[in-house]
C-alpha positions as CSV (number, residue, x, y, z in Angstrom):
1,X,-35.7,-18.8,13.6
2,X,-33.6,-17.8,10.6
3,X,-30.3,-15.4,10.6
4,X,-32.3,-12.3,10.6
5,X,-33.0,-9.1,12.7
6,X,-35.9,-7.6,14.0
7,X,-37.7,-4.6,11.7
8,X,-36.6,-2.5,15.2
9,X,-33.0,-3.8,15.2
10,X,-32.6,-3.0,11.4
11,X,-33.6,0.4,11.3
12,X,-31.1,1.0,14.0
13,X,-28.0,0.4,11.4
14,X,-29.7,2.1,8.5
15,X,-29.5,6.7,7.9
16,X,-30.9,8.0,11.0
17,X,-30.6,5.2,13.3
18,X,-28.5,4.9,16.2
19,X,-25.8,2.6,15.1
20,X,-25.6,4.2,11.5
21,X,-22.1,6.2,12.3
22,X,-21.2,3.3,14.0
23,X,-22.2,0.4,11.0
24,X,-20.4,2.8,9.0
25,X,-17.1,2.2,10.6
26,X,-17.5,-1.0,10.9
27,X,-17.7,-1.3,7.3
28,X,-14.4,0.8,7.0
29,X,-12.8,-1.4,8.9
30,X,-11.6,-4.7,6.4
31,X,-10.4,-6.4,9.4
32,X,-13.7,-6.5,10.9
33,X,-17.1,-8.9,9.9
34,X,-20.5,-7.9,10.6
35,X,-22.4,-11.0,10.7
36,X,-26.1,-11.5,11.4
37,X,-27.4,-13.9,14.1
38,X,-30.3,-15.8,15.5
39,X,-32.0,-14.6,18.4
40,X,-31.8,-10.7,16.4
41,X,-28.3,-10.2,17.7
42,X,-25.3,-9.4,15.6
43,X,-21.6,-10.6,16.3
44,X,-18.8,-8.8,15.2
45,X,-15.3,-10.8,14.6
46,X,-11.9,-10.2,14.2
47,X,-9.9,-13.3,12.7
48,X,-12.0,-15.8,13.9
49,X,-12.7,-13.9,17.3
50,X,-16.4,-12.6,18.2
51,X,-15.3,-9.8,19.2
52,X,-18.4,-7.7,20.0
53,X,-22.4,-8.8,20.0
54,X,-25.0,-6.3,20.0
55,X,-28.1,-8.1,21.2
56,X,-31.5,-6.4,20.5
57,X,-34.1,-6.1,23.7
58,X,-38.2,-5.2,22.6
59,X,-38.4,-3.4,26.2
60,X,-35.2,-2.9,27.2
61,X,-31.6,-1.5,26.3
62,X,-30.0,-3.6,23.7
63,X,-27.0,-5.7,25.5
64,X,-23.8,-5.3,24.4
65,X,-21.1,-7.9,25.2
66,X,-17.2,-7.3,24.6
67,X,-14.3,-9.4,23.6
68,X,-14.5,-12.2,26.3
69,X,-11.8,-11.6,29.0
70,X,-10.0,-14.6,28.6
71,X,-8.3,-12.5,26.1
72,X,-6.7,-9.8,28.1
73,X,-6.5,-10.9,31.7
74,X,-2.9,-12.4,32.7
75,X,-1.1,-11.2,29.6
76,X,2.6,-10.5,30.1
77,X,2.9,-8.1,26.2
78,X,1.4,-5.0,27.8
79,X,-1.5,-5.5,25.7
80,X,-4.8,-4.6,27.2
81,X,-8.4,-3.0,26.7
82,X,-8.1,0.5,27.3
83,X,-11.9,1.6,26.2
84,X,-14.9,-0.1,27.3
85,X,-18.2,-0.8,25.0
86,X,-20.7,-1.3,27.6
87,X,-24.4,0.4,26.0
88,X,-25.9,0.8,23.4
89,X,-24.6,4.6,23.7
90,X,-21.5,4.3,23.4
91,X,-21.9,3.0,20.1
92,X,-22.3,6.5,19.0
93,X,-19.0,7.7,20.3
94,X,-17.0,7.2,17.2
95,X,-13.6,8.0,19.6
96,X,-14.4,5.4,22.0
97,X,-15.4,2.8,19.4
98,X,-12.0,3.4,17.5
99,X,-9.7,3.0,20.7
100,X,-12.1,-0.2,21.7
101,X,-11.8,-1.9,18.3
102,X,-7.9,-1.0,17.9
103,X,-7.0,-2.6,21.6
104,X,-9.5,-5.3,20.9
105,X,-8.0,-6.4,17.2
106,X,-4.4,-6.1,18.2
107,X,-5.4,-8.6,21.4
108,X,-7.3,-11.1,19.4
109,X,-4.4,-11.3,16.9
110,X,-2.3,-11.8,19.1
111,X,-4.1,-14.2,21.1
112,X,-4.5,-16.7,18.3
113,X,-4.2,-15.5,14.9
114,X,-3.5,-17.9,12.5
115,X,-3.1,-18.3,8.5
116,X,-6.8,-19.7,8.3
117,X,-8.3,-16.9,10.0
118,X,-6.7,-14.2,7.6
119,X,-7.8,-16.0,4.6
120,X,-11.4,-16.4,5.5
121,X,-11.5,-12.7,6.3
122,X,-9.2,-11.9,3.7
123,X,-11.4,-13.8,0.7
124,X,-15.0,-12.5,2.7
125,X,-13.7,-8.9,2.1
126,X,-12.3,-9.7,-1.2
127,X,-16.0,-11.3,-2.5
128,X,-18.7,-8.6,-1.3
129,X,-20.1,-7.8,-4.3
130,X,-22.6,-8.5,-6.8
131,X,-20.5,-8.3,-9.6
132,X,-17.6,-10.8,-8.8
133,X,-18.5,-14.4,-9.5
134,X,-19.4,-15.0,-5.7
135,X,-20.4,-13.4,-3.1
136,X,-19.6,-14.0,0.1
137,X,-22.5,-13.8,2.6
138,X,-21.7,-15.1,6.3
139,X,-18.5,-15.9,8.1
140,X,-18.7,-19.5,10.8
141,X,-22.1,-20.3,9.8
142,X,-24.0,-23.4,11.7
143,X,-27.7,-24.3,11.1
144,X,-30.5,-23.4,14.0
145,X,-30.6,-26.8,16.1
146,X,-33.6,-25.2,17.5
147,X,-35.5,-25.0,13.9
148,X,-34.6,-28.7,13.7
149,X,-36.2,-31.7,14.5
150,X,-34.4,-33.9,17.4
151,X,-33.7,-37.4,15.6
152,X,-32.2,-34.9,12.2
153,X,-30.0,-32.7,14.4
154,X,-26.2,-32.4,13.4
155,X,-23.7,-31.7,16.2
156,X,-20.7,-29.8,15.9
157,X,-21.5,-28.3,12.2
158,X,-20.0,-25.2,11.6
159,X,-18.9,-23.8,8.2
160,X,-16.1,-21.4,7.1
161,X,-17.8,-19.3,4.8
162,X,-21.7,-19.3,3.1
163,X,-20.7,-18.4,-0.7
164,X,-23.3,-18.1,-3.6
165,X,-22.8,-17.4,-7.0
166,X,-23.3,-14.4,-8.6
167,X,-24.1,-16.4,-12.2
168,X,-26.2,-18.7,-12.5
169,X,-25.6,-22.5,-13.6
170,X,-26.4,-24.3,-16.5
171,X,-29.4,-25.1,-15.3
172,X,-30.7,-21.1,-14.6
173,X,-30.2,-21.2,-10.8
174,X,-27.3,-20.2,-8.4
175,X,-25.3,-22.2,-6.0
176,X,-24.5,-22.1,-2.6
177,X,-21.3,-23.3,-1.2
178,X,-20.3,-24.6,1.6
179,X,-16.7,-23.2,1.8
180,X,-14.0,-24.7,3.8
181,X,-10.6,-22.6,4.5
182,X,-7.2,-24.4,4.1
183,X,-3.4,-22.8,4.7
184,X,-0.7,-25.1,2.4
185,X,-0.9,-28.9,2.2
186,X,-0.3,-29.8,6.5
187,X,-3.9,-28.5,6.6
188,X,-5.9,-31.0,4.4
189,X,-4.7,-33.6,6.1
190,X,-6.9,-35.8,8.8
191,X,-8.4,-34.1,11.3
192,X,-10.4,-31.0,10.0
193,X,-9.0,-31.7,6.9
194,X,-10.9,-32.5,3.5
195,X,-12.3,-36.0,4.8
196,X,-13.9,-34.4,7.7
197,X,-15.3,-31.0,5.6
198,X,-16.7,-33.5,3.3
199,X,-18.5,-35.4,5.7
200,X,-20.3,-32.7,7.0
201,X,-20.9,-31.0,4.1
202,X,-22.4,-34.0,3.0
203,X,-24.4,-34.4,6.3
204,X,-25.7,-31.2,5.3
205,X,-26.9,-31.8,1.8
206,X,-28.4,-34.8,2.5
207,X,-30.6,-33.2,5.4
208,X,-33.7,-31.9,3.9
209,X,-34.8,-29.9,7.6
210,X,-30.7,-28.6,7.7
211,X,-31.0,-28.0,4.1
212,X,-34.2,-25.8,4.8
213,X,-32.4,-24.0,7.8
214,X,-29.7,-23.0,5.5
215,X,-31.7,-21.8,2.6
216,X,-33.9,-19.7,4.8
217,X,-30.4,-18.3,6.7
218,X,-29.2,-17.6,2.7
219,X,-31.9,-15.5,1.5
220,X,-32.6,-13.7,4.9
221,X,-28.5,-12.6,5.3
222,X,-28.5,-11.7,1.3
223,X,-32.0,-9.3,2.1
224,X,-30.7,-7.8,5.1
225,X,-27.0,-7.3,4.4
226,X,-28.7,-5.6,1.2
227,X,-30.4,-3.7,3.1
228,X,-27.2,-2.7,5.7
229,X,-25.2,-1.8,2.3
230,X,-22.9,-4.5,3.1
231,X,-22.8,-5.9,-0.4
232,X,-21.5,-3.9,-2.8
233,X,-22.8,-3.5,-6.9
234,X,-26.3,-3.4,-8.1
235,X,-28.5,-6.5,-5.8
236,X,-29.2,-9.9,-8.0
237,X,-32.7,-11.9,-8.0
238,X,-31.3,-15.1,-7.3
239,X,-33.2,-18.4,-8.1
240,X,-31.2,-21.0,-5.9
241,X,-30.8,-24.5,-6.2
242,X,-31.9,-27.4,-3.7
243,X,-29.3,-29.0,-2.8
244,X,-25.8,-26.6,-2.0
245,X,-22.2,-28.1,-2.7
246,X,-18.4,-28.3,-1.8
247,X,-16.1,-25.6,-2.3
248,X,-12.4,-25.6,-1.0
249,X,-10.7,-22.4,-0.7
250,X,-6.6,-23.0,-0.2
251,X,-4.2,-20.7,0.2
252,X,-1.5,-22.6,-1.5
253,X,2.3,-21.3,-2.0
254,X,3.4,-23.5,-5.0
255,X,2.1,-24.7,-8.1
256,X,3.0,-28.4,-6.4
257,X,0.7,-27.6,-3.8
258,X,-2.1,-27.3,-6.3
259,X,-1.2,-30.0,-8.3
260,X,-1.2,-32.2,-5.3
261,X,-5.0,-30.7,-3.9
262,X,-5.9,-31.6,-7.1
263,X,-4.9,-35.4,-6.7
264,X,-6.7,-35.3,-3.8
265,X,-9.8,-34.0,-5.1
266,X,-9.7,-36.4,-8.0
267,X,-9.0,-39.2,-5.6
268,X,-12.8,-38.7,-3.9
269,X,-14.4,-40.0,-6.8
270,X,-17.2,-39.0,-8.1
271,X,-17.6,-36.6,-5.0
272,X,-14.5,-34.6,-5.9
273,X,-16.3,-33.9,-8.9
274,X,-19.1,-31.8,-7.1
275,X,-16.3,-29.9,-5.3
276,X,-15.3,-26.4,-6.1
277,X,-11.6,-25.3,-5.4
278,X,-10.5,-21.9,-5.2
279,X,-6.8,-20.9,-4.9
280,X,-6.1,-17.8,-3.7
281,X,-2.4,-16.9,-3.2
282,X,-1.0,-16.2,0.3
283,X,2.2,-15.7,2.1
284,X,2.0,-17.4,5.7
285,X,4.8,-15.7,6.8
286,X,2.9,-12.3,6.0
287,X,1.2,-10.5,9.0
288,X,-2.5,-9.4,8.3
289,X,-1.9,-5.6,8.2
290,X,0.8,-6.2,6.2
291,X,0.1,-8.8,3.5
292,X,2.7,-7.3,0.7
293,X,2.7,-10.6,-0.8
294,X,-1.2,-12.1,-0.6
295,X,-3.8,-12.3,-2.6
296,X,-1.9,-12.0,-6.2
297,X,-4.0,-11.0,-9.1
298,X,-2.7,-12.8,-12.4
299,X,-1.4,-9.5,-13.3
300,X,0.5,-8.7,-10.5
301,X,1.8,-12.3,-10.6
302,X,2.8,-11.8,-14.2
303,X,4.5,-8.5,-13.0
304,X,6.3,-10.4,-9.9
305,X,8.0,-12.5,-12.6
306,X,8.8,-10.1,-15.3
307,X,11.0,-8.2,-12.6
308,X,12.6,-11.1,-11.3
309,X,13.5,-11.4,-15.1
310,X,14.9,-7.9,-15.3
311,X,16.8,-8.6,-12.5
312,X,18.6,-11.6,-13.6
313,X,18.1,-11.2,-17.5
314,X,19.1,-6.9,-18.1
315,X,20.2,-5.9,-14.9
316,X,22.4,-9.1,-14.1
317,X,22.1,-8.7,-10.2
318,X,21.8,-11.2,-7.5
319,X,18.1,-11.8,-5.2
320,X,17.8,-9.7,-2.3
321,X,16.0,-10.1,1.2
322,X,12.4,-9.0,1.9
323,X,12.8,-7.9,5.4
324,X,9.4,-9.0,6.1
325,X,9.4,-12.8,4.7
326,X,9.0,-15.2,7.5
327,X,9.6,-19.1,7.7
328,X,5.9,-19.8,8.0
329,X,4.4,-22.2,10.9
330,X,4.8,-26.0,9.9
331,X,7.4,-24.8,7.1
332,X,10.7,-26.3,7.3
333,X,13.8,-24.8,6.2
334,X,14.0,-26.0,2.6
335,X,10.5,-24.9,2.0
336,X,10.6,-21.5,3.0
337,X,14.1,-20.8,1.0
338,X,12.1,-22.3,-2.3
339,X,9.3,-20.3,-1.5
340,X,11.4,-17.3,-1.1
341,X,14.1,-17.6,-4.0
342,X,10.7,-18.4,-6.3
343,X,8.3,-16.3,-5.0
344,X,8.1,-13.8,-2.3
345,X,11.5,-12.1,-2.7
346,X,11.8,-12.2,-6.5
347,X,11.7,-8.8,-7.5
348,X,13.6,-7.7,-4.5
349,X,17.2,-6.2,-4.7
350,X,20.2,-6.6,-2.1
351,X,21.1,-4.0,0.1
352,X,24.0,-3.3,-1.7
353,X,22.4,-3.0,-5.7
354,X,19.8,-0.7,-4.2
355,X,22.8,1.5,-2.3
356,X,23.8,1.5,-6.1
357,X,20.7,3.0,-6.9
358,X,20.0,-0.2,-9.4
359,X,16.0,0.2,-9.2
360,X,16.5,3.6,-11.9
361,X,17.1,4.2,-14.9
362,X,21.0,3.8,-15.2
363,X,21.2,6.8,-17.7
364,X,19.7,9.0,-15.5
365,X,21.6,7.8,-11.9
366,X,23.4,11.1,-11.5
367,X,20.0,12.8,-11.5
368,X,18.4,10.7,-9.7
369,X,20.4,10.9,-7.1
370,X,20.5,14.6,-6.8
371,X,17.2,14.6,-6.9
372,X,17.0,12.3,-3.9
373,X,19.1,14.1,-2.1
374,X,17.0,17.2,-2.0
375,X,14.0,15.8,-1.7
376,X,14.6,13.8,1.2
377,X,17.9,14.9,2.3
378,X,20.2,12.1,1.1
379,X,20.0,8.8,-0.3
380,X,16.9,6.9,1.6
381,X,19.1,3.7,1.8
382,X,16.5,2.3,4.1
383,X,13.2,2.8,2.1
384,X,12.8,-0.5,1.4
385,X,9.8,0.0,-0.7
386,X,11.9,2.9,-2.6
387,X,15.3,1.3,-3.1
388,X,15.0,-2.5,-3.2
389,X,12.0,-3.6,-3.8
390,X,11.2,-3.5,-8.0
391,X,7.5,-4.7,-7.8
392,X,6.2,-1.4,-5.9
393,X,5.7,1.5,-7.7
394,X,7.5,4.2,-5.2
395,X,10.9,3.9,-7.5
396,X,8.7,4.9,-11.1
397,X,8.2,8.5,-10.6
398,X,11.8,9.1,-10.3
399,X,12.3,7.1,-13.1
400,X,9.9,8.6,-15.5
401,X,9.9,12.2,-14.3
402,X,13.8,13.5,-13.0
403,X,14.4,12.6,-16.7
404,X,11.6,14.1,-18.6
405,X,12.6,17.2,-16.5
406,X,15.9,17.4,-17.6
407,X,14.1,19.4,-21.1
408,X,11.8,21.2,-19.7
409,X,11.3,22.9,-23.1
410,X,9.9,18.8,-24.2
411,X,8.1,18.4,-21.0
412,X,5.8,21.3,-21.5
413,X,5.3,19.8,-24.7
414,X,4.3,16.3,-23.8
415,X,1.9,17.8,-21.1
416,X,0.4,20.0,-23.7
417,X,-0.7,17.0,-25.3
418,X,-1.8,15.1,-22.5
419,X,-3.9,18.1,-21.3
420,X,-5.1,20.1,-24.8
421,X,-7.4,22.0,-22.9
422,X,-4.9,23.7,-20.7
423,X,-2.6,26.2,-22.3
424,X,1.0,24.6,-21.3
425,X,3.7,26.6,-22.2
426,X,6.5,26.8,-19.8
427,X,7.4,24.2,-16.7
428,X,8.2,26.3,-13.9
429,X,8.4,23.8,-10.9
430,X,8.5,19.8,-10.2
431,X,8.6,18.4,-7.1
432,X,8.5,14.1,-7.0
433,X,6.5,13.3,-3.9
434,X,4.9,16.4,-2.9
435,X,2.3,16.8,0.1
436,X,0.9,20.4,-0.1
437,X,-1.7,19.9,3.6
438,X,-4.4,21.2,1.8
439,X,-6.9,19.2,3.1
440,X,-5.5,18.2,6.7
441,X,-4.2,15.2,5.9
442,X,-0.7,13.6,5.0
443,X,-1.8,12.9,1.0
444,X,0.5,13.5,-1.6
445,X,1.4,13.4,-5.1
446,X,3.7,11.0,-6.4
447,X,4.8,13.7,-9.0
448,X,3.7,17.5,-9.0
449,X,4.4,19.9,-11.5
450,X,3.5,23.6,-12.0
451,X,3.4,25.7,-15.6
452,X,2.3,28.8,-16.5
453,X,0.2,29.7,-19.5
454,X,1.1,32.4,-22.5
455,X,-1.5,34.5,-20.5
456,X,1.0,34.4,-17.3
457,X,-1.6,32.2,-15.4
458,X,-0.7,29.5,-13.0
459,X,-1.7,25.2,-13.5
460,X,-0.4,22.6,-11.4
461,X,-0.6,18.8,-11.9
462,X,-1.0,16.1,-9.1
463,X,0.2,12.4,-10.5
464,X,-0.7,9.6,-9.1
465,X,1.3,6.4,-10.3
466,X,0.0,3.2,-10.1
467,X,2.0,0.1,-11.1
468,X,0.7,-3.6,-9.8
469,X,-1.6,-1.5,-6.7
470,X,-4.8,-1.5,-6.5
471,X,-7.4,0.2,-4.3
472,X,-6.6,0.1,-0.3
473,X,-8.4,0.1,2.6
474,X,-10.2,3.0,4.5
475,X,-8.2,4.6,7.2
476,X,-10.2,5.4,11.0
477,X,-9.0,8.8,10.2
478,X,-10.4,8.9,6.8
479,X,-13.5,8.2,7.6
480,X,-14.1,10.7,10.4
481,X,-13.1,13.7,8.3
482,X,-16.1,11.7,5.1
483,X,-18.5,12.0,8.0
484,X,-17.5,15.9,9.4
485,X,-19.2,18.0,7.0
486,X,-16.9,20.6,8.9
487,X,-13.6,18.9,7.3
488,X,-11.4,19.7,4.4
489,X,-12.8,16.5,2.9
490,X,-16.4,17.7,3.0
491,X,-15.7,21.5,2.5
492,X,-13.3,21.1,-0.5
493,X,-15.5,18.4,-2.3
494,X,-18.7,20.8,-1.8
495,X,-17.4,24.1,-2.9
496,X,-15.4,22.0,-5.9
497,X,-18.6,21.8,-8.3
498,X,-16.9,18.6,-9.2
499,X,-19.1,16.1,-8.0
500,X,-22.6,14.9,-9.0
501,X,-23.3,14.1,-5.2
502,X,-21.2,15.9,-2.8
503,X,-21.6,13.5,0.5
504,X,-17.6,12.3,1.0
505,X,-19.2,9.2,2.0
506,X,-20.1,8.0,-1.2
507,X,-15.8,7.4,-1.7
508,X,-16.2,4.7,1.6
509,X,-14.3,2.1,-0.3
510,X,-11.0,0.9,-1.6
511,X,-11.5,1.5,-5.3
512,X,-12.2,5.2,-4.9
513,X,-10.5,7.2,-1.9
514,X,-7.4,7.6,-3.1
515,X,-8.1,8.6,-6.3
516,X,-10.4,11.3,-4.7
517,X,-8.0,12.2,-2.5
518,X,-5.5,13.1,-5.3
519,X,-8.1,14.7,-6.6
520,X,-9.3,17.3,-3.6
521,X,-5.9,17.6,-2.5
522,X,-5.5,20.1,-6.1
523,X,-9.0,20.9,-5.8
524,X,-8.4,22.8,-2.8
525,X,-5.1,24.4,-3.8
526,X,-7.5,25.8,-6.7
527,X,-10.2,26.7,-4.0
528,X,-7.4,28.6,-1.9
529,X,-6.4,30.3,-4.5
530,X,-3.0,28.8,-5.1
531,X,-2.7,28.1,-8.3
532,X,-5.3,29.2,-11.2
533,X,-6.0,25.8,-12.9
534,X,-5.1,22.0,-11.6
535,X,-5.4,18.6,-12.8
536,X,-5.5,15.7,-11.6
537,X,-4.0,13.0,-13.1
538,X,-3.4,9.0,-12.7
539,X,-0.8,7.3,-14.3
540,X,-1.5,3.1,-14.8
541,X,-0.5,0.5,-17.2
542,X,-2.9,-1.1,-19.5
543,X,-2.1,-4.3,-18.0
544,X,-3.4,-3.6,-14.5
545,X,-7.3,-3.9,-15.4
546,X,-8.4,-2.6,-11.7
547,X,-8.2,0.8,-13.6
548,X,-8.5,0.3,-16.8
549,X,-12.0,-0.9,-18.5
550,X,-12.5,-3.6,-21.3
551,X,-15.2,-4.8,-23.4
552,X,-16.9,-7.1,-20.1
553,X,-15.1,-5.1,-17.2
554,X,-15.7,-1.6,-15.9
555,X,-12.3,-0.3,-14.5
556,X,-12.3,2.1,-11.5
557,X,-11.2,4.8,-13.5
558,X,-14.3,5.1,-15.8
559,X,-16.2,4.3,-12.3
560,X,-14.7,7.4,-10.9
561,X,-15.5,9.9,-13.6
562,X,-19.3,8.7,-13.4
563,X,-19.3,10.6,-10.2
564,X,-17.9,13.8,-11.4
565,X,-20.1,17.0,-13.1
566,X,-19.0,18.4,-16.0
567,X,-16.6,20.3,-14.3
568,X,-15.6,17.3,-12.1
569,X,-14.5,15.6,-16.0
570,X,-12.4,18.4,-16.7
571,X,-10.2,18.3,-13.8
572,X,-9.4,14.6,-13.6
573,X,-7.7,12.7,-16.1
574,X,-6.0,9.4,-16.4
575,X,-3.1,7.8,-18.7
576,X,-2.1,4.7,-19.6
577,X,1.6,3.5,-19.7
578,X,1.5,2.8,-22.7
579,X,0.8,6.0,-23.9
580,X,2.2,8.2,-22.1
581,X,5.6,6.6,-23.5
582,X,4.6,7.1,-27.0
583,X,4.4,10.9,-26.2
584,X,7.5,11.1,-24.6
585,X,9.2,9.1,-27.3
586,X,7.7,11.8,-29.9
587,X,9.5,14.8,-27.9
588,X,12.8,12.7,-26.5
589,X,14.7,11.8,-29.3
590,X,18.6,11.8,-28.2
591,X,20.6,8.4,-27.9
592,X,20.2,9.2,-23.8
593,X,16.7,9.2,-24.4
594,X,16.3,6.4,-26.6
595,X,18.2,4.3,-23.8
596,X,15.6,5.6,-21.0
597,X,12.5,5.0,-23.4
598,X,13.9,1.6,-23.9
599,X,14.6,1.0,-20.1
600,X,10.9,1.9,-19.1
601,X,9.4,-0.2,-21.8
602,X,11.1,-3.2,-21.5
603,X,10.8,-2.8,-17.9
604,X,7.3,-2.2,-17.4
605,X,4.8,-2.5,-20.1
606,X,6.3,-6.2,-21.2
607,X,5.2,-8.8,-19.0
608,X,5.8,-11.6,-21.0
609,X,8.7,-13.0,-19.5
C-alpha cells in the first residue's frame, strides 16, 4: 500500500470538507508537517515529534490520537496539555485546535528538540515549491515492509527527507534524494553519521522491490499534496529516474566545516561522487521561533559582512553581544567565541555605542534623538533590534526619514516624484512607526506621512522598509481574521476594489501578508474616511532579490501587484534603494546633506566589502 489516502479521506481536507479550516491552519503553521501515511492515516510532527494522527475509518469515526503522554506526564516546568483533540469534531473548533497545537509544540520542544530536528523542518518549509530547484515532499520516510517481499526486507530504514528535483537532469528526467540531516562536524561522524546514511541509502538503491515502494510513495505524496495545496507554484510532470541518490543536507557554521564535509565526501570514492550536499547556514545556539541568524541567503550574508565592515572600517567601534547567541551543544569554548566574533554577532553594536546612538546617521543624532524621545518616550536603550543590532532594518527609517523631514519644502518634492499621480504639495505630518488600528490588529508603518494637495485634499503614505528580511510566517491570529469574512481583513479588502479576487486567504503565505497588510491598513483609513487618498509603499534594496524581479526570477513585489485591479495598481507602489537616494540627492544638496547621502550609500547599497 503506497503513502496515499483514501478518495473519502481526501475530500475531507479539500473546500467544503470537514478538516478544510483545520488543513488550513495547519499549513499556517511552519512549525508543523503534514505528512501522508500508509494505512490512509495522516501524522502531524513537530520537530521530529508525531504529534497528532488522524486515522480514516470506512464505517466509523475517524480516530484521532494525540501527542503520546510520555511527553507531559511527570514534568516538573509547568508545562502541560491544556486542550484535548479527541474526534474528528473537534477538528473544526479552530480555538481548541490553536490552544492544543501551542501546548503540544512548546512540550515536544522542550522534550527533545534538537539542532537536526529544526533543520529538517526548517529546509522542508524552506523547499515547498515547484519553482525552487527541489521540492521537498515527505519528512521520516521508510518503505512499506508489508508491500515487500520477506528475504528483500530492510530493517530499521528510515530517511530524513524524500527530495526531488524540480529540473530535470542531463538525461531529461528528475531525481529523487534520499536526504540525510547533519548539525556541524560531531554529527557525521560514526554512528548515524555519513557511513551509516550511505549504507542504507545504498541498501535502498540497490533493492529493486524497496526501490518500487519508494517510487510509488514519490508520485502518490507529489499527487496528493497537490491536491491538499501543500506545494506551492504551478505543479511539474515529472519523468523520474530508476534508481534515486545521496544527498547530505549540513547545517555547517564555518567555511572549515565545509571544506572538511567535503574531504569526506571526496574520500568515499567514486560513491561520494553520486552524493549531493547542501549547506544551509544555521546557528545551533538559535532557538526555533527565534532563528535571527539561520538560513542566510547569499545576500543577507553579503549584508552581515558589509556591516561588520562599517563597524570596524567607518564607524571604528568595537563588536557587541547578541543577547541571544548561545554556546551550542558539543561546542567548546573556542568554537563558539570564533563563531561569534566571525559570524553571529558581527554587525552587532555594544551597549554602550548604541546608548551613543551609533546605528544613525551621525549628522542627524540630535534629531534623531528627539525624535525618539517622542515617539517612544525616551531613548529605547533596550531595543536591541533598534539600537545595536546594524543588520535589521528597525534603525533605517529614522535614518532616512527624521532627516528628509528636516525640509519639508524638499520632501514634498521627492514624494511628488515618487508618486506623479498624486498632487503633493505640502507635508503636513510624519510619524516613524505609526500603528493607526484600522484593521484590528497591531500593524504598522515603519514610516507614515500625510500631505495635502493644492485642492486642500488629504493623502497619507504607509512605508514599509525592508533591508536583508524577507517574507515571515503566518500568525494563528492572522489567519482567523483571512477566514472571518466578518473581520477588518475581509471587510476592508472587499469594499477596497483593489483586488482581482477578494478571499484574504489567497495572502496565506510568507511572501504576501505583510505586504497586504501595509496595504489594508491605508486602505481602510481611505474606506473610513480618514484621509482622501493613500499609498502604499515598500521601500527595498535592489540587492535583496526576494522583492525585486530579474531576467530568470519573479520577485514578490511584481507577484503582489498581479493580484491587484486596476485600482489595486494605483494604490501600491514600491522603490528601490537605489533610487529612492538618487531623488533625495536631486532635492538635498547642502554639505549636511551630502554627508547623510554619503552615510546611507556607503552603508547600505554597497555590499562589496
Amino acid at each position: 500500500m503506497a503513502r496515499r489516502l483514501s478518495s473519502q479521506h481526501l475530500e475531507k481536507y479539500l473546500e467544503g470538507g470537514m478538516y478544510y479550516k483545520f488543513l488550513q491552519y495547519v499549513k499556517a503553521d511552519k512549525e508543523l508537517a503534514f505528512e501522508i501515511r500508509v494505512k490512509d492515516e495522516v501524522m502531524l510532527y513537530c520537530q521530529k515529534s508525531r504529534i497528532l494522527t488522524i486515522a480514516h475509518r470506512m464505517h466509523s469515526p475517524d480516530k484521532i490520537t494525540m501527542l503520546d503522554s510520555h511527553y507531559y506526564t511527570k514534568r516538573k516546568d509547568g508545562l502541560k496539555l491544556t486542550m484535548r483533540l479527541e474526534d474528528s469534531s473537534d477538528l473544526n473548533d479552530m480555538q481548541k485546535v490553536r490552544q492544543y497545537f501551542e501546548d503540544a509544540k512548546a512540550l515536544c520542544k522542550s522534550y527533545k528538540s534538537n539542532d537536526e530536528f529544526i533543520v529538517q523542518q526548517q529546509f522542508k518549509a524552506e523547499h515547498n515549491s515547484f519553482g525552487g530547484e527541489f521540492l521537498a515532499i515527505d519528512m521520516e520516510w521508510a518503505p512499506d515492509q508489508a508491500k515487500i517481499p520477506v528475504e528483500y526486507r530492510l530493517s530499521k530504514t528510515k530517511i530524513d527527507l524524500l527530495v526531488v528535483s524540480n529540473k530535470p537532469n542531463e538525461e531529461g528526467k528528475h531525481d529523487i534524494y534520499l536526504a540525510e540531516v547533519k548539525c556541524g562536524l560531531g554529527a557525521v561522524g560514526s554512528k548515524s553519521g555519513i557511513g551509516d546514511h550511505v549504507r542504507m541509502s545504498q541498501a535502498i538503491i540497490n533493492n529493486v522491490y524497496v526501490r518500487q515502494n519508494l517510487l510509488q510513495d514519490v508520485m502518490s505524496i507529489i499527487r496528493q499534496k497537490t491536491q491538499l495545496g501543500l506545494f506551492e507554484g504551478s505543479p511539474i510532470r515529472y519523468n523520474f529516474t530508476e534508481r534515486p541518490k545521496m544527498m547530505f543536507i549540513l547545517a555547517n557554521s564555518s567555511e572549515y566545516d565545509k571544506l572538511t564535509f567535503d574531504r569526506i565526501i571526496n574520500n568515499l570514492g567514486e560513491v561520494g561522487r553520486s552524493i549531493k550536499v547542501e549547506y544551509i547556514a544555521f546557528s545551533k545556539g538559535t532557538q526555533p521561533a527565534k532563528a535571527s541568524y539561520g538560513g542566510d541567503s547569499e545576500y543577507r550574508k553579503a549584508c552581515r559582512q558589509h556591516q561588520a565592515w562599517f563597524r570596524e572600517n567607518v564607524l571604528k567601534l568595537a563588536m557587541g553581544r547578541n543577547r541571544s547567541t548561545h554556546q551550542g551543544v558539543n561546542e567548546t569554548a573556542e568554537e563558539f567565541e570564533h563563531r561569534r566574533r566571525t559570524e553571529t554577532d558581527t554587525a552587532v553594536l555594544t551597549n554602550g555605542d548604541a546608548a551613543r546612538l551609533m546605528n544613525f546617521v551621525p549628522e542627524y543624532h540630535e534629531e534623531i534623538r528627539k525624535a525618539l524621545i517622542e515617539r517612544r518616550g525616551r531613548i529605547p536603550i533596550n531595543d536591541f533590534g533598534l539600537m545595536n543590532n546594524m543588520l535589521r532594518s528597525e534603525h533605517i527609517p529614522w535614518n532616512i526619514f527624521v532627516p528628509m523631514m528636516t525640509d519639508l519644502t524638499a520632501a514634498a518634492n521627492c514624494f511628488a516624484e515618487i508618486l506623479p499621480h498624486r498632487d503633493i504639495k505640502t507635508i503636513r505630518k510624519w510619524i516613524i512607526e505609526y500603528a493607526p488600528n484600522t484593521i484590528n490588529d497591531r500593524s504598522a508603518f515603519d514610516a507614515y506621512i500625510e500631505y495635502e494637495t493644492s485642492t486642500m485634499k488629504s493623502g497619507a503614505i504607509g512605508i514599509e522598509v525592508k533591508y536583508t528580511e524577507e517574507g515571515y510566517p503566518v500568525g494563528n491570529k492572522e489567519f482567523e481574521m483571512m477566514q472571518n469574512p466578518s473581520s477588518a481583513y475581509s471587510v476592508t479588502t472587499r469594499n477596497s476594489e483593489c483586488f482581482i479576487n477578494n478571499d484574504p486567504l489567497q495572502f496565506n503565505n510568507p511572501d504576501f501578508i505583510q505586504l497586504w497588510r501595509n496595504h489594508i491598513l491605508g486602505l481602510a483609513m481611505l474606506q473610513q474616511g480618514k484621509v482622501d487618498y493613500f499609498d502604499s509603499l515598500t521601500l527595498y534594496p535592489e540587492g535583496n532579490v526576494h522583492f525585486h524581479s530579474s531576467d530568470t526570477y519573479v520577485g514578490v513585489i511584481e507577484a503582489y501587484e498581479e493580484l491587484l485591479t486596476v485600482k489595486g495598481k494605483e494604490t501600491f507602489h514600491a522603490i528601490t534603494y537605489e533610487d529612492l537616494f538618487n531623488i533625495l540627492r536631486k532635492n538635498y544638496t547642502t554639505d549636511r546633506n551630502k554627508s547623510w547621502m554619503e552615510y546611507l550609500e556607503t552603508r547600505y547599497i554597497n555590499t562589496s566589502h
